[in-house]
N, C-alpha and C positions, 0 to 999 in steps of 0.2 A: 625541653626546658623543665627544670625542677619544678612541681608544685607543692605550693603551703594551704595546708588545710586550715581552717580557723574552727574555734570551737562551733557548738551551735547554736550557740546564746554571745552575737558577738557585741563589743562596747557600743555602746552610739558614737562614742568616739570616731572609733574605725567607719560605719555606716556615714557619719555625717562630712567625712571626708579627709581627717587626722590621718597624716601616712606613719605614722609610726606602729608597728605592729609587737608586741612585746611579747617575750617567749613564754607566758603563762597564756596566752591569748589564741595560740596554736594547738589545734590538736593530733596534726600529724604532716609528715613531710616526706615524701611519694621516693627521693632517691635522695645520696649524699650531697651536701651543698660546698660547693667551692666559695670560701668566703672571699666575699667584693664581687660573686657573680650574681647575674638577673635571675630574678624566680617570677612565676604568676603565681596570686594569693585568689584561692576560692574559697566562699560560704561551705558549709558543712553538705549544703544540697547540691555543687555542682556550682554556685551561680561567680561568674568573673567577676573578681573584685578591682583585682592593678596589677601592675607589673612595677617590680622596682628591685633595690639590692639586697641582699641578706649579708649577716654575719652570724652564724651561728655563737661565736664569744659572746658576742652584744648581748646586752639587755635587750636593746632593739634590735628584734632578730632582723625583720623587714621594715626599710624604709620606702614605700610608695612613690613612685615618679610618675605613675601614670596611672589614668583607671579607662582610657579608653583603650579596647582589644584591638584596635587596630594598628595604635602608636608605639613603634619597636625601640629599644632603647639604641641610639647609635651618632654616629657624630655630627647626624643631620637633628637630633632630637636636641643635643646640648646647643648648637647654632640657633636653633626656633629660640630654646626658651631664652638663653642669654641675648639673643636679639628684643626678643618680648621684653625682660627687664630695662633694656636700654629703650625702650620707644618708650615706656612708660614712665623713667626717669626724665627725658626729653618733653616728655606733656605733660608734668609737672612741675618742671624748672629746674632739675637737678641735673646741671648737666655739665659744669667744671668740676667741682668735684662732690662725690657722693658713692651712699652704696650702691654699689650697682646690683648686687645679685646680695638680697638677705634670706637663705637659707630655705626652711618650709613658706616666708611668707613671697617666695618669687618659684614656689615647686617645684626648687632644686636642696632638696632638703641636706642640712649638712655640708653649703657651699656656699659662703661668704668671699667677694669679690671686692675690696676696695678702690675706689677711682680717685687718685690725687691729680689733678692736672692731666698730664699724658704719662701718667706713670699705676700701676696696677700692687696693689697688694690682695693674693691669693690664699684661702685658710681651706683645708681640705680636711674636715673633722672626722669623716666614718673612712671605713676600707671600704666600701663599695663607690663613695665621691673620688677617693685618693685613686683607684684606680682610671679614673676618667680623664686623670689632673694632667697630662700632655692634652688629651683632647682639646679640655679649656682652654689652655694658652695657645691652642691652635686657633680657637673661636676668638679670643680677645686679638689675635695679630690680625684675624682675615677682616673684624671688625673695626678696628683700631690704629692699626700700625702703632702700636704705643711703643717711646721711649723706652720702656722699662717695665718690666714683671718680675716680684719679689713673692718669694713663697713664707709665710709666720706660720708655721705648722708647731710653732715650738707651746704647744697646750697640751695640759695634763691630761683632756678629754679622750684626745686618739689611743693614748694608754688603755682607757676602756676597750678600743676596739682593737687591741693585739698590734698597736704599729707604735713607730718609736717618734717623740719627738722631733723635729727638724727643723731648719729654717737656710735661707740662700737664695740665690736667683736663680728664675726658670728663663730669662732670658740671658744677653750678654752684659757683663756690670755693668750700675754704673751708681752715682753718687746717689748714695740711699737717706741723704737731705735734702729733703725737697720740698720749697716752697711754694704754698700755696695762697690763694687770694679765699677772704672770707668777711661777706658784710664792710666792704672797704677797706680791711685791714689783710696784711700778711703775714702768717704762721710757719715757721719749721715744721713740717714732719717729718720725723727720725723713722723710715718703715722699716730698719733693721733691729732695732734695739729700743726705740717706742712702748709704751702700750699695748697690747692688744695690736691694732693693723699699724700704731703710731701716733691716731690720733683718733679722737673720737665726734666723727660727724652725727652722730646721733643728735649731738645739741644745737646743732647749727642756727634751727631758727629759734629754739629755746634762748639762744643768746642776745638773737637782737630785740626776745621780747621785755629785755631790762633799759630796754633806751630811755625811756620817759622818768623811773622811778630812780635812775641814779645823777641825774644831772644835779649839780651842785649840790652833791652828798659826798659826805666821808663812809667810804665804801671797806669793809672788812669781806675777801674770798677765803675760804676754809677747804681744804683739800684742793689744792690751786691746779693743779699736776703743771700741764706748761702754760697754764695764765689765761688764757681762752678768755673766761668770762670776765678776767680782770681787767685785762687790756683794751676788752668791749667797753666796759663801764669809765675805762677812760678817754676812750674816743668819743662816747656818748654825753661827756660832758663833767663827769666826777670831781670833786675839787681836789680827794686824795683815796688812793686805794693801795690796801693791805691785801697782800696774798701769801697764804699759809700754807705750808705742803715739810710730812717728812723726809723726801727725797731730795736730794744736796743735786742729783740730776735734772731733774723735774724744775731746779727751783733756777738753778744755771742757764735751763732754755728758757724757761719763764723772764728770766730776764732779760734774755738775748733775744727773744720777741717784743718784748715791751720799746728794746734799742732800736730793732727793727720798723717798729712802728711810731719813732720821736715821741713815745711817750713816757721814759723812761724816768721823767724827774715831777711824776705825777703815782707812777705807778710802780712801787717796790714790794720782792717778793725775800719772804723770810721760812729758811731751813725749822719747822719746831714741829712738834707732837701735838695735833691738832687738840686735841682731848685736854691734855696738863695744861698748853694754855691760854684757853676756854676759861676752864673752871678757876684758873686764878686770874684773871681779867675778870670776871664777874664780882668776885671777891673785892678788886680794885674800883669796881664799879667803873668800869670804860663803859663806853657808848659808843652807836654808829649809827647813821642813818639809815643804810642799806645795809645784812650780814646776808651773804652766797656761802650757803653748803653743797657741794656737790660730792659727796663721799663715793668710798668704791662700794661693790656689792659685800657686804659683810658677812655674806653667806653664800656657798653655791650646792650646798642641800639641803633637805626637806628636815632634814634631823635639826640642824641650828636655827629655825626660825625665829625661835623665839631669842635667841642669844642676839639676831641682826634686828629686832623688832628691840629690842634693849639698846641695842645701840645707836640707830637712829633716833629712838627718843631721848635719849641722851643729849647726842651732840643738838639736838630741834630745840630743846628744853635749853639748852648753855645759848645757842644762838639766840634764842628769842630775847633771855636775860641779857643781851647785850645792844638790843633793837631797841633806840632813844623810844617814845612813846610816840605815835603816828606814822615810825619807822617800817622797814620792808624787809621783809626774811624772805630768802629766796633759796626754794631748795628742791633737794632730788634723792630720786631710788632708783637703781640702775637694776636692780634683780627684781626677775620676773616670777622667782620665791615668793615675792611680798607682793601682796595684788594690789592695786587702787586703792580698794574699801578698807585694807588693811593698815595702808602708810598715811590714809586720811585720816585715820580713827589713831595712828598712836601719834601726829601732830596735834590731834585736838587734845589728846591726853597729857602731851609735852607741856600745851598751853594752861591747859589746866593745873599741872605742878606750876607753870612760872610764876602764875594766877595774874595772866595778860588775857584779854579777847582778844579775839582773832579777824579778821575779815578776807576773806578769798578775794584773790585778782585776778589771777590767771591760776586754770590748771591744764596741762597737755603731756600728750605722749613725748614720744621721740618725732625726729622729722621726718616727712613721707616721704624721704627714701628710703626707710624701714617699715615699710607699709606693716598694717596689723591685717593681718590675714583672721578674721571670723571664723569662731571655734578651735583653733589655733591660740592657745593662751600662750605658748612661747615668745610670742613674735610682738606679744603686745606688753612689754617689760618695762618702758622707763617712766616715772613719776616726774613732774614739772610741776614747782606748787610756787605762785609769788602770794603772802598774805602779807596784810597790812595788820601789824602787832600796835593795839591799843593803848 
């Protein structure tokens, strides 16, 4: 088996357990690498560090799967750990639907597993995962029996690693709308042509923790995609709810969720440009009792930070200016670009241009089916803020 040397001054990163190994981090590699095959990575003196996949393309040459010498990578290794993911979905309560395998924080780094029902959506980001990708839906059938396994490989990222977009079934068709149950209410997920896997369960318990702040509120949602949090808020008791999205698709399921769920003459969703009109509703001086932001990531490099740190306090600043006074802004950061400390400090700044106080209600991650794996700063990405705008 090929070995990777690492330099001799290696990051604590690598040392405290980060499987990601980057090609300035290496200081020699013993024979040719066949990319997407296994390597062991040793210290400079000889000492085993892991075993896991290379790509010599990549930025990340080595991705870590293992650091005990004894655990071979094979299709008894992807059974444990995707078994592992699934027990501990099960003793947590995620277990109609959720993620089942989030990536480094389930150490299958670069393997996102979605569970709708009895139906699977698969994302295989690097060439050393996509090589493994029959294995998987071998492990999801022997565990499973599921309806249905659909592959969303269609992301810009794999491009990094020399493979081409794609997307399709790994098993045999079948109808790639499929309903699901969440907090008492029923959702479409589109897993062909969706979002991302379709749908995004990361807010799942985010969502129910608006139940108390919108009962008999006139409720404003801003980037609605298909209504999630709208449709919560009017099951939850809302006397009327607005949802906002530029997408004519987005806004069509959004609705045909809200029909789905009898609350369609409570809860209307409208095609506009979330931004243009924000800023002239403020001008009009509207009001609401509850406004829901949940924007997309407005950045996914280190280069625009500041450009998506501009725009979330943007739209925080127009939402607040339209929060009646004792009202609730309820909002979010999906990119793990922008840390906690960061998205907390450009909301207080937001409020300070509105010149509202603020008071904190809730703040939270994503839901633990996206465990945050410690030291792991990827894993731990989505911001959850409800304040109470003075």
């Amino acid at each position: 088996m090929t070995k990777v040397i690492l330099n001799k001054k290696i990051s604590p990163r690598i040392s405290n357990g980060h499987p990601w190994i980057f090609n300035n981090e290496i200081n020699s590699i013993d024979s040719a690498v066949d990319p997407g095959s296994i390597v062991e990575v040793y210290t400079s003196d000889q000492k085993f560090v892991g075993r896991g996949y290379a790509n010599p393309k990549s930025q990340i040459v080595v991705r870590l799967l293992t650091r005990d010498r004894n655990e071979q990578i094979d299709a008894k290794f992807f059974q444990r750990r995707i078994a592992a993911a699934w027990e501990y979905r099960q003793k947590t309560g995620y277990i109609e639907n959720c993620r089942l395998v989030f990536g480094e924080a389930d150490l299958l780094p670069a393997l996102i597993i979605d569970k709708f029902n009895d139906y699977f959506v698969v994302q295989t980001l690097s060439l050393g995962m996509d090589r493994w990708k029959e294995t998987i839906v071998q492990v999801l059938e022997t565990l499973f029996n599921p309806k249905g396994i659909y592959e969303r490989n269609d992301v810009p990222v794999r491009e990094l690693e020399g493979m081409e977009q794609k997307k399709g079934f790994l098993s045999q068709p079948f109808d790639t709308n499929v309903l699901i149950n969440e907090n008492g209410l029923k959702f479409l997920v589109d897993v062909e042509n969706g979002q991302k896997t379709g749908y995004f369960l990361d807010q799942q318990d985010n969502r129910r923790a608006i139940r108390h702040i919108v009962k008999d509120a006139d409720v404003l949602g801003v980037f609605t995609y298909t209504g999630t949090f709208e449709i919560h808020a009017a099951h939850y008791g809302a006397r009327s709810v607005l949802g906002l999205d530029i997408s004519a698709s987005a806004v069509a399921q959004a609705t045909k969720n809200a029909t789905i769920n009898g609350l369609e003459q409570v809860c209307k969703f409208s095609e506009v440009n979330a931004f243009d009109v924000l800023k002239a509703w403020v001008k009009e001086n509207r009001s609401y009792d509850v406004v829901m932001l949940d924007p997309p990531a407005f950045t996914k490099s280190r280069e625009n930070i500041q450009k998506a740190v501009s725009g979330y306090k943007e739209i925080n600043l127009r939402g607040m200016k339209l929060v009646k006074p004792g009202g609730f802004l309820v909002t979010s950061s999906c990119t793990n670009l922008v840390s906690p400390e960061l998205f907390m400090r450009t909301i207080q700044e937001a409020a300070k241009d509105a010149k509202r106080n603020i008071r904190q209600v809730m703040f939270n991650a994503q839901s633990g089916d996206h465990p945050i794996l410690w030291g792991i700063e990827n894993t731990n990405y989505l911001k959850f803020l409800i304040i109470q705008v003075l």
